[in-house]
C-alpha positions as a LaTeX table, in Angstrom:
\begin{tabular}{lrrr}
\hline
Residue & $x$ (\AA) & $y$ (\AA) & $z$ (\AA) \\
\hline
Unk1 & $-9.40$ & $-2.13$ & $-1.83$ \\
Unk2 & $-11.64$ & $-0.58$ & 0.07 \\
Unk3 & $-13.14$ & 3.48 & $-0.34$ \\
Unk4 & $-14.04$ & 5.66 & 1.89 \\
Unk5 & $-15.75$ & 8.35 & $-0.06$ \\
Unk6 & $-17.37$ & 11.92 & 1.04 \\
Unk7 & $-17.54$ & 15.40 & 0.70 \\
Unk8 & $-15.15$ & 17.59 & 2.68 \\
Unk9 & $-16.47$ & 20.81 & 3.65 \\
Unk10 & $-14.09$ & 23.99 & 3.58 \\
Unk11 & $-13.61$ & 23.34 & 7.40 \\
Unk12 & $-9.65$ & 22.79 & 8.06 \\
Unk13 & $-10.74$ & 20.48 & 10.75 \\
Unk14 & $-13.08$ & 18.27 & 8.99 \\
Unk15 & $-10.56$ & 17.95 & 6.03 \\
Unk16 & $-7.91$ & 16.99 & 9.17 \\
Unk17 & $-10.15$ & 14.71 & 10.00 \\
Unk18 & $-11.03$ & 13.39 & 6.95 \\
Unk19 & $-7.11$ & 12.91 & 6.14 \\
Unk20 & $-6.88$ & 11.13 & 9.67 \\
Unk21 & $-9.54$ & 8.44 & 8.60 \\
Unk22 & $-7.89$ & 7.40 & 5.49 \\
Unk23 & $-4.75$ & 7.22 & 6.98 \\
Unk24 & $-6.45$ & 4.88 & 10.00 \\
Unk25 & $-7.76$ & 2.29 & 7.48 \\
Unk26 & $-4.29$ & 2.18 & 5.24 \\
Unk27 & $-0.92$ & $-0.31$ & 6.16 \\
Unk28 & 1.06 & $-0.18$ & 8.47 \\
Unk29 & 4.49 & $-1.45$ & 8.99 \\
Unk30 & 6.99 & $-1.26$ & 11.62 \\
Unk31 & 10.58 & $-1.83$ & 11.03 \\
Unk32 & 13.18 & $-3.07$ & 14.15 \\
Unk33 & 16.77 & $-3.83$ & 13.35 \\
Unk34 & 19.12 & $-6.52$ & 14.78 \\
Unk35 & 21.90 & $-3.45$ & 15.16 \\
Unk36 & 20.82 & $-2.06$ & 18.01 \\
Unk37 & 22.26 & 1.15 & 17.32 \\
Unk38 & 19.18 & 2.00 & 14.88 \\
Unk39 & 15.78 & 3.60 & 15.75 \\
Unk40 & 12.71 & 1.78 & 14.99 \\
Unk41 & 10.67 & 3.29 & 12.23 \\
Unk42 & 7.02 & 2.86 & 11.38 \\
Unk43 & 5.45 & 3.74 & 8.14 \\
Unk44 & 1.94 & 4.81 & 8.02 \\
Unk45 & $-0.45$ & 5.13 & 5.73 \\
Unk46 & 0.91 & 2.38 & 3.16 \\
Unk47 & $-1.20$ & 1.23 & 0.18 \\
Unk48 & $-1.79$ & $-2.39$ & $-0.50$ \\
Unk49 & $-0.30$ & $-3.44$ & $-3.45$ \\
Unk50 & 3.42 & $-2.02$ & $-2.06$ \\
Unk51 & 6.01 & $-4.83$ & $-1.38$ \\
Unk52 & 7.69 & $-3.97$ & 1.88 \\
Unk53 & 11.02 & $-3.67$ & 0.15 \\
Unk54 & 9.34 & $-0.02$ & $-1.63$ \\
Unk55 & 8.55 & 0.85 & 2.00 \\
Unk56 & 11.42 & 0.60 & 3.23 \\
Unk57 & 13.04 & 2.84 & 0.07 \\
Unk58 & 10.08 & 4.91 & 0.51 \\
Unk59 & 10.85 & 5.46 & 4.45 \\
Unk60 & 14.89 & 6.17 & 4.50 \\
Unk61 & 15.29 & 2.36 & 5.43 \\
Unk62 & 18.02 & 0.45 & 4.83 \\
Unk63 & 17.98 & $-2.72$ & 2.93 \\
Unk64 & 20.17 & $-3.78$ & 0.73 \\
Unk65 & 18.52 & $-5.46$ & $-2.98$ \\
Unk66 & 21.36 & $-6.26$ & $-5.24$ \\
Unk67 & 19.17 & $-7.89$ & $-7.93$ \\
Unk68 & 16.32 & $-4.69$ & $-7.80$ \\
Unk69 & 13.62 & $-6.64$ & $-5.92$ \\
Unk70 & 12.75 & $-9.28$ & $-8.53$ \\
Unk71 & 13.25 & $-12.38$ & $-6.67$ \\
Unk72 & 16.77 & $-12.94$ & $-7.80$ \\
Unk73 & 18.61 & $-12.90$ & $-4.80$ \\
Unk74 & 18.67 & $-12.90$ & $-1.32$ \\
Unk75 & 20.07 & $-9.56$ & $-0.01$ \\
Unk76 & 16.60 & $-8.42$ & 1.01 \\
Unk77 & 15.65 & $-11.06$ & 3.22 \\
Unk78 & 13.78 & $-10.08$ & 6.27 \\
Unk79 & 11.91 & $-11.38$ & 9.29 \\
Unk80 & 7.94 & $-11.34$ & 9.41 \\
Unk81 & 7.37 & $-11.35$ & 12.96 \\
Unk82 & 3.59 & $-9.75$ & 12.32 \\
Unk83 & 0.73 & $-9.58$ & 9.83 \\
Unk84 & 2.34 & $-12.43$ & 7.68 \\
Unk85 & $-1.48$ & $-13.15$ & 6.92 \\
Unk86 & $-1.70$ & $-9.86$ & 4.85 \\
Unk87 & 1.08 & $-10.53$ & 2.73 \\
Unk88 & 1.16 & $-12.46$ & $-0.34$ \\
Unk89 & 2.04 & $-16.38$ & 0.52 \\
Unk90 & 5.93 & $-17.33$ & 0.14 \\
Unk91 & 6.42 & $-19.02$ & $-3.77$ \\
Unk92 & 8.65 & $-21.86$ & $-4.26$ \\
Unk93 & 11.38 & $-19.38$ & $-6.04$ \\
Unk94 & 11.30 & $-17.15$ & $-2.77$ \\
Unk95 & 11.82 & $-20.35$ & $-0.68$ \\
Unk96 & 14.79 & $-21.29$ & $-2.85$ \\
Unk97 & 16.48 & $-18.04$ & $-2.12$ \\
Unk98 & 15.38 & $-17.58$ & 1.43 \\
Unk99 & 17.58 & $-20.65$ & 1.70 \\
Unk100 & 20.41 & $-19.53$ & 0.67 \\
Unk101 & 20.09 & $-16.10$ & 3.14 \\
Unk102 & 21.83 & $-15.96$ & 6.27 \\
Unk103 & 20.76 & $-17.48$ & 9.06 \\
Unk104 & 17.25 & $-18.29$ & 8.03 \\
Unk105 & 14.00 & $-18.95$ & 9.81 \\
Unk106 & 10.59 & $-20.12$ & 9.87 \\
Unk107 & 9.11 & $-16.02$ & 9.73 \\
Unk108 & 12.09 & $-15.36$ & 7.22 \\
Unk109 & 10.73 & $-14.02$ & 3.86 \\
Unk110 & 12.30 & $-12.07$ & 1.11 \\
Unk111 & 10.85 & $-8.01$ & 1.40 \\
Unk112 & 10.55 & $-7.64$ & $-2.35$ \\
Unk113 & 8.23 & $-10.73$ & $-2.53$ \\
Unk114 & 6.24 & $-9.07$ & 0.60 \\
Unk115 & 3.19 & $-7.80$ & $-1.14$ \\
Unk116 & 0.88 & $-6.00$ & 1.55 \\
Unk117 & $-2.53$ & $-7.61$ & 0.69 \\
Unk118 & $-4.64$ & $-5.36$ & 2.99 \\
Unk119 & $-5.49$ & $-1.61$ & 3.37 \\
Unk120 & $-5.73$ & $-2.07$ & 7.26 \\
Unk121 & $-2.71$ & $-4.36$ & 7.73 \\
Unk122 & $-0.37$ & $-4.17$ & 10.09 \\
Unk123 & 2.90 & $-5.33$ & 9.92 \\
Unk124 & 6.08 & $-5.87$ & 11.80 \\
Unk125 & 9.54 & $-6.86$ & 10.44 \\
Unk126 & 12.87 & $-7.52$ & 11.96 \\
Unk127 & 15.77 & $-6.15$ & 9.28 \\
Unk128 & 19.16 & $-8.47$ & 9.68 \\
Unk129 & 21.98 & $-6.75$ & 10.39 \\
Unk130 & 22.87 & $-5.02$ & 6.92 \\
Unk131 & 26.73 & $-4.82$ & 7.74 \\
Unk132 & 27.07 & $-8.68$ & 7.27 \\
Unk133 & 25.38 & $-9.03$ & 3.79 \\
Unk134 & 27.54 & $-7.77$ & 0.39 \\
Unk135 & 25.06 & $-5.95$ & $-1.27$ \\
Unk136 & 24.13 & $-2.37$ & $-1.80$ \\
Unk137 & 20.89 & $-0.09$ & $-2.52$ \\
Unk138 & 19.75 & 0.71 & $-5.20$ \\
\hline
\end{tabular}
């Protein structure tokens, strides 16, 4: 992980800016939806080490995650469409559920397998329509 350390002066503006770099070298993700009738939303400043299913629960974005995001089912399958290269690589047990998803592709992982690798990553994700998967948050 990288560091940026230094010492912030008592300025307001140099602590704004100092807030600004760390916040330019952490994740990013952005979320689209196949229902059309939701907003975008992009998270900022995300740690590496999050899986993008805590994003989302950290951001107000729904995803459903019956089994509580530990690879034991497949209601929190997404699309990578972006930065699959900073995420942790798919495992044979996420392959096994990603097949059982609907209507899975070649970018389809599962979010709580998603670990964000990089502090400068940036990510995009397509979330399947929630209203045709049984499942709930948690």
């Amino acid at each position: 992980m990288l560091c940026l350390c230094f010492q912030i002066k008592t300025s307001k503006s140099t602590a704004k800016w100092a807030y600004m770099v760390k916040q330019s070298i952490m994740a990013k993700v952005k979320f689209t939806f196949e229902d059309k009738s939701i907003a975008d939303v992009v998270a900022e400043g995300v740690e590496a080490g999050y899986s993008i299913l805590e994003v989302t629960e950290d951001h107000d974005v729904h995803l459903n995650h019956n089994c509580g995001g530990v690879c034991a089912c497949s209601t929190c399958h997404i699309y990578v469409v972006k930065g699959a290269d900073s995420l942790e690589e798919i495992s044979d047990k996420e392959e096994d559920f990603i097949d059982r998803a609907i209507n899975p592709k070649l970018d389809s992982r599962l979010a709580c397998q998603c670990i964000i690798l990089a502090d400068d990553a940036d990510i995009e994700v397509i979330i399947p329509d929630q209203k045709r998967i049984i499942g709930h948050e948690h």
